[in-house]
Residue frames as a rotation matrix with the C-alpha (Angstrom) as fourth column:
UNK 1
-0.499 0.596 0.629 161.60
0.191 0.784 -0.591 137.16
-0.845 -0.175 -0.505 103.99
UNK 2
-0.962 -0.057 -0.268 160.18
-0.271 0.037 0.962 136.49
-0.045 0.998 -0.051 100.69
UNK 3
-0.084 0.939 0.334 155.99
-0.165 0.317 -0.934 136.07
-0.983 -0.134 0.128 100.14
UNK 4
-0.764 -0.433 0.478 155.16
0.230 0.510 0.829 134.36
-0.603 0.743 -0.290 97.42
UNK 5
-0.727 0.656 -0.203 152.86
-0.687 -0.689 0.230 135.96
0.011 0.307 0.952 94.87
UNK 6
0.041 0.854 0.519 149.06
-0.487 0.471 -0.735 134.26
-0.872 -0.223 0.435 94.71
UNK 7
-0.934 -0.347 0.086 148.22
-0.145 0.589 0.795 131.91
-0.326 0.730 -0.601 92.67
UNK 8
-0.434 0.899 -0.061 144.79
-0.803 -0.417 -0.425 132.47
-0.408 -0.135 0.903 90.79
UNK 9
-0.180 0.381 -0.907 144.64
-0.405 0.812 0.421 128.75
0.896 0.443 0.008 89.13
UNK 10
-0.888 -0.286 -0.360 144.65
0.137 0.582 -0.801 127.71
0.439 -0.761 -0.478 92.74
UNK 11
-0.553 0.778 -0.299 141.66
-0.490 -0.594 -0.638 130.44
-0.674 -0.206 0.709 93.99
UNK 12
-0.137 0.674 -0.726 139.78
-0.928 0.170 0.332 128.85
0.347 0.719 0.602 90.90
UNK 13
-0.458 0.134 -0.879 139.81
0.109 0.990 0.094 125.32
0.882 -0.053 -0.468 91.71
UNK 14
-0.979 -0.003 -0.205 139.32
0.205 0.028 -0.978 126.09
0.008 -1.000 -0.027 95.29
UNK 15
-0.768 0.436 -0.469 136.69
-0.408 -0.898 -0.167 127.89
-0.494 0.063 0.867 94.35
UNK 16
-0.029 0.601 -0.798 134.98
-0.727 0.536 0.430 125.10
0.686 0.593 0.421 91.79
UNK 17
-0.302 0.332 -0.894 135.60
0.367 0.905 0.213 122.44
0.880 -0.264 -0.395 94.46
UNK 18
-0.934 0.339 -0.115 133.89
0.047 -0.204 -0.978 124.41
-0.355 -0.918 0.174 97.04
UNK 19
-0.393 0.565 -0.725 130.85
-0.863 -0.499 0.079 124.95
-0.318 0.656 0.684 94.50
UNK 20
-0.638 -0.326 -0.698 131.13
-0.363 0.926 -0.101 121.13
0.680 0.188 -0.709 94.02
UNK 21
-0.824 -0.124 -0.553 130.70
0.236 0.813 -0.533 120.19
0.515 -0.569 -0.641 97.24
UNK 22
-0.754 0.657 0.004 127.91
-0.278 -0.314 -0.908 122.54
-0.595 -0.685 0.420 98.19
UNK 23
-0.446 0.502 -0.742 126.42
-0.812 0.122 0.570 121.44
0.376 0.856 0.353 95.08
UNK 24
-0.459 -0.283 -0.843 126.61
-0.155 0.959 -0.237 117.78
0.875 0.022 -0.484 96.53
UNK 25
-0.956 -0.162 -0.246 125.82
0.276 -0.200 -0.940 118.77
0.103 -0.966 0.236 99.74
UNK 26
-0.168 0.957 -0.236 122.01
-0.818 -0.269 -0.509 120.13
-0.551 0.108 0.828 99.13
UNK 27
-0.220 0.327 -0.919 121.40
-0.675 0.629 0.385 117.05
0.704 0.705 0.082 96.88
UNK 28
-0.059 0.699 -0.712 121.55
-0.109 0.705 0.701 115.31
0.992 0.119 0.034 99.91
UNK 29
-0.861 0.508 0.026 119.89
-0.357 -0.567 -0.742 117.51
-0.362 -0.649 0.669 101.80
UNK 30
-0.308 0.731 -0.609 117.30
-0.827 0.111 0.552 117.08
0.471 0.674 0.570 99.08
UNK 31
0.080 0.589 -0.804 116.64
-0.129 0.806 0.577 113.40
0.988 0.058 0.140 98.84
UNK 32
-0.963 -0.262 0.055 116.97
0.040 -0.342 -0.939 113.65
0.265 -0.902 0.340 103.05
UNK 33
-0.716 0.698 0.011 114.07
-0.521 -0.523 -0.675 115.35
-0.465 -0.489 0.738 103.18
UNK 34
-0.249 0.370 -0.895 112.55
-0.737 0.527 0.423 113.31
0.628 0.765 0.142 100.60
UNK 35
-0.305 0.441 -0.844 112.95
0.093 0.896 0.434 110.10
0.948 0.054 -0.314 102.13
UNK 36
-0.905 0.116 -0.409 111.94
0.415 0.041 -0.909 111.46
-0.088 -0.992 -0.085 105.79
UNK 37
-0.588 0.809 0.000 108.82
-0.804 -0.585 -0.112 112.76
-0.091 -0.066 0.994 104.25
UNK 38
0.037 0.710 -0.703 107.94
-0.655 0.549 0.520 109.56
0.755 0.441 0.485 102.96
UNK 39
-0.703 -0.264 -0.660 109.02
0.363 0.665 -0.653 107.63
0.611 -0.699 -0.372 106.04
UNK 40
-0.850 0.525 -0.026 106.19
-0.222 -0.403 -0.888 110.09
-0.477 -0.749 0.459 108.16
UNK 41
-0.552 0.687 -0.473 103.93
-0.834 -0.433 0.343 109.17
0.031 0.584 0.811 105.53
UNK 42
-0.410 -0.192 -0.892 104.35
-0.065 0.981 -0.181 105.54
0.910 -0.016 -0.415 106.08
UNK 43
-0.936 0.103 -0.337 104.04
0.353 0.310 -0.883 106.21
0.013 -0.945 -0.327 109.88
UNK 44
-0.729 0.646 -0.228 100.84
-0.280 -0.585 -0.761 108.27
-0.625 -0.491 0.607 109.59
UNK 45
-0.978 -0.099 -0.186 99.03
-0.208 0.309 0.928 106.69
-0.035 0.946 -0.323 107.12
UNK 46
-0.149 0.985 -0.088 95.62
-0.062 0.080 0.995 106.44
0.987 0.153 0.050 107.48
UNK 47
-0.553 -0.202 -0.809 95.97
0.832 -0.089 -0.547 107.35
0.038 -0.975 0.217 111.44
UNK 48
0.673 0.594 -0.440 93.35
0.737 -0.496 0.459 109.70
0.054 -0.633 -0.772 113.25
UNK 49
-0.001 -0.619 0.786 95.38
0.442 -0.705 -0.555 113.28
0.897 0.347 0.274 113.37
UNK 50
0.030 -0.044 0.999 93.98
-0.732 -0.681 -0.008 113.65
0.681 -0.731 -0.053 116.97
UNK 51
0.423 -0.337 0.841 94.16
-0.818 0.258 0.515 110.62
-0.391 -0.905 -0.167 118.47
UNK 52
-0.390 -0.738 -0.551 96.25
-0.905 0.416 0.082 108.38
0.169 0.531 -0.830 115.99
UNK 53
-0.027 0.356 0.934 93.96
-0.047 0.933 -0.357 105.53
-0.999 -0.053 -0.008 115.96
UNK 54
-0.918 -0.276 0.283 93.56
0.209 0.268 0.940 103.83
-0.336 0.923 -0.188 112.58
UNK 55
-0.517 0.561 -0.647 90.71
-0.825 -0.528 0.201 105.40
-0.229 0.638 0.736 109.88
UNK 56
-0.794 -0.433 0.427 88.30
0.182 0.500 0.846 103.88
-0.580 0.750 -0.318 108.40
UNK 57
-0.803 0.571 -0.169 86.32
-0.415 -0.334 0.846 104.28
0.427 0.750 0.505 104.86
UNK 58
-0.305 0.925 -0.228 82.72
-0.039 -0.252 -0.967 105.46
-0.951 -0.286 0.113 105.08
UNK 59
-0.784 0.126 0.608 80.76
0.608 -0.049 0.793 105.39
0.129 0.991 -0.038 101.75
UNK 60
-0.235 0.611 -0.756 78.49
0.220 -0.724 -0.654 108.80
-0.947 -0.320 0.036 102.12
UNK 61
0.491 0.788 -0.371 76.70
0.091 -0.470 -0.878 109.59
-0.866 0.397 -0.303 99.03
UNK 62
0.820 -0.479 0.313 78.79
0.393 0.074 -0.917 108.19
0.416 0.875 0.249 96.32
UNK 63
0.406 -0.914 -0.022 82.24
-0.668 -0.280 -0.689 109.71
0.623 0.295 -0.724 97.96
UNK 64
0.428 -0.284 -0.858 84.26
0.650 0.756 0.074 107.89
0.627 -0.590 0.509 100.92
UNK 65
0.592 0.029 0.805 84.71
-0.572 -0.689 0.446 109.52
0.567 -0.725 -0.391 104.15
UNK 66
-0.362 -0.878 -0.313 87.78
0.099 0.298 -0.949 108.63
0.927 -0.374 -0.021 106.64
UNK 67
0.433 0.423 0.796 86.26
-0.563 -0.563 0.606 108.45
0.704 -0.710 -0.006 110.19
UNK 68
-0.759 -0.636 -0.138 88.31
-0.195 0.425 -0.884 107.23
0.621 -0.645 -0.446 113.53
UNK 69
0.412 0.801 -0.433 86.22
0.127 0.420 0.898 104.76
0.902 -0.425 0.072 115.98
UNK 70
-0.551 -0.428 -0.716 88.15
0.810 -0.070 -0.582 106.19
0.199 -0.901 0.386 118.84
UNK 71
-0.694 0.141 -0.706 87.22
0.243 -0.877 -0.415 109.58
-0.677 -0.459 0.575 118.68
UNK 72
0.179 0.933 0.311 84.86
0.799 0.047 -0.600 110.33
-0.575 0.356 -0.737 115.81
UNK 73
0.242 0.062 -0.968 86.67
-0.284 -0.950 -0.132 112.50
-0.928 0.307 -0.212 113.77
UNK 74
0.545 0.326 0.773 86.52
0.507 0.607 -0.613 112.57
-0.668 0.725 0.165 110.02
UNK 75
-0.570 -0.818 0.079 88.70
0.244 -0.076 0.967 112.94
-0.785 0.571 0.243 107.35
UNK 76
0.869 0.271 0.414 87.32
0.409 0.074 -0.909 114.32
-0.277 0.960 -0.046 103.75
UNK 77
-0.300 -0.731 0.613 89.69
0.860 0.071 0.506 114.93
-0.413 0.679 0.607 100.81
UNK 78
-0.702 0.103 -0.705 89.84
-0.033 -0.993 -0.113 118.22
-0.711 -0.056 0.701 99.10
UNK 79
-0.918 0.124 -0.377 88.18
-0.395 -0.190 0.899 116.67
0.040 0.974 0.224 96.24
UNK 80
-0.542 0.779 -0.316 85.78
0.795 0.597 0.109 114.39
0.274 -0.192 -0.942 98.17
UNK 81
-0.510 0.165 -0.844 84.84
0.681 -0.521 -0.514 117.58
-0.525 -0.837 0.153 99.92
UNK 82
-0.895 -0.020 -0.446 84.30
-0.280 -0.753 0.595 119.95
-0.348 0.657 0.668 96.66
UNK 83
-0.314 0.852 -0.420 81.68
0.261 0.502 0.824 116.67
0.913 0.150 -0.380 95.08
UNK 84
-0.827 0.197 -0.527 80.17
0.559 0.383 -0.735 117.10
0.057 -0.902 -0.427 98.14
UNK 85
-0.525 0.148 -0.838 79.75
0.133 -0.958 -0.253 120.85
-0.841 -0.245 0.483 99.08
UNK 86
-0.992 0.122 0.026 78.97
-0.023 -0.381 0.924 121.46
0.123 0.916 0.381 95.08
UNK 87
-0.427 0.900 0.089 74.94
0.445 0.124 0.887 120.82
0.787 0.418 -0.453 94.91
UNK 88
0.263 0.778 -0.570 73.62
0.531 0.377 0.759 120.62
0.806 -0.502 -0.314 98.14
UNK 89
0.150 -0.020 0.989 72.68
-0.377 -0.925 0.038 123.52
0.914 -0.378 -0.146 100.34
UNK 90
0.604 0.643 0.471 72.34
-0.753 0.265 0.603 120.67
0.262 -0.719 0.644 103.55
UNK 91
0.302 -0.697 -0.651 75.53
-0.233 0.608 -0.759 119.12
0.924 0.381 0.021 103.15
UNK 92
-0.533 -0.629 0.566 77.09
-0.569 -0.228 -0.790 120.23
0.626 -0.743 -0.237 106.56
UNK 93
-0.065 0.682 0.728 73.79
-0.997 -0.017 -0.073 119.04
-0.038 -0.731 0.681 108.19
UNK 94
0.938 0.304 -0.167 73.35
-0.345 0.872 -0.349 115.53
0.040 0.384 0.922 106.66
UNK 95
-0.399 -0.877 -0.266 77.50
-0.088 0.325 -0.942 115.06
0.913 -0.353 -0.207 107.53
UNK 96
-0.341 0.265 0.902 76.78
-0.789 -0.602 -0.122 115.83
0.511 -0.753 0.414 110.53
UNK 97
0.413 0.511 -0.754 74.32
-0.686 0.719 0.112 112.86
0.599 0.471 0.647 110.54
UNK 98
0.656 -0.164 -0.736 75.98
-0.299 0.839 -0.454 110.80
0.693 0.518 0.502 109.64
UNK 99
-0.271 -0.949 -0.160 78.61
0.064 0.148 -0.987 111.09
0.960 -0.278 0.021 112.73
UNK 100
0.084 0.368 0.926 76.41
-0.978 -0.149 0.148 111.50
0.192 -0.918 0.347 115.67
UNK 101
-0.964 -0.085 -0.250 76.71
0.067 0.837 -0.543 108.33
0.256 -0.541 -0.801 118.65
């Protein structure tokens, strides 16, 4: 019985079209995740994080506040939050406030 010797142009290709395909294979993985982030973004969009009712804009001292008429919880942005927080020692209190029933 006779074995034929390897062939190393073969091991290369094999080798580039496995490299190929994993190549191909994370791309779309990639845009996957991509478009299933933006699809949750769609679903959650201005939606209450505890009880998924729908948000809406407050004007509070020159920024905009997100608050849910189900439950009363409020949304601030990292940047609405910073203009806030920046001057005013009484911020927390005067939010506050502004959310009491």
């Amino acid at each position: 019985m006779t074995t034929k010797p390897p062939r190393p142009e073969k091991a290369y290709f094999g080798k580039q079209d496995f490299k190929k395909r994993q190549k191909i294979a994370e791309t779309q993985r990639e845009e996957s995740e991509l478009a299933e982030k933006s699809r949750l973004k769609q679903l959650h969009w201005r939606r209450c994080g505890n009880c998924g009712g729908e948000l809406e804009s407050i004007p509070f001292k020159g920024e905009t506040v997100f608050r849910c008429p189900g439950c009363g919880a409020a949304l601030l942005l990292k940047d609405t939050l910073k203009q806030l927080c920046g001057e005013e020692s009484r911020f927390f209190d005067s939010l506050l406030d502004l959310f009491k029933f």
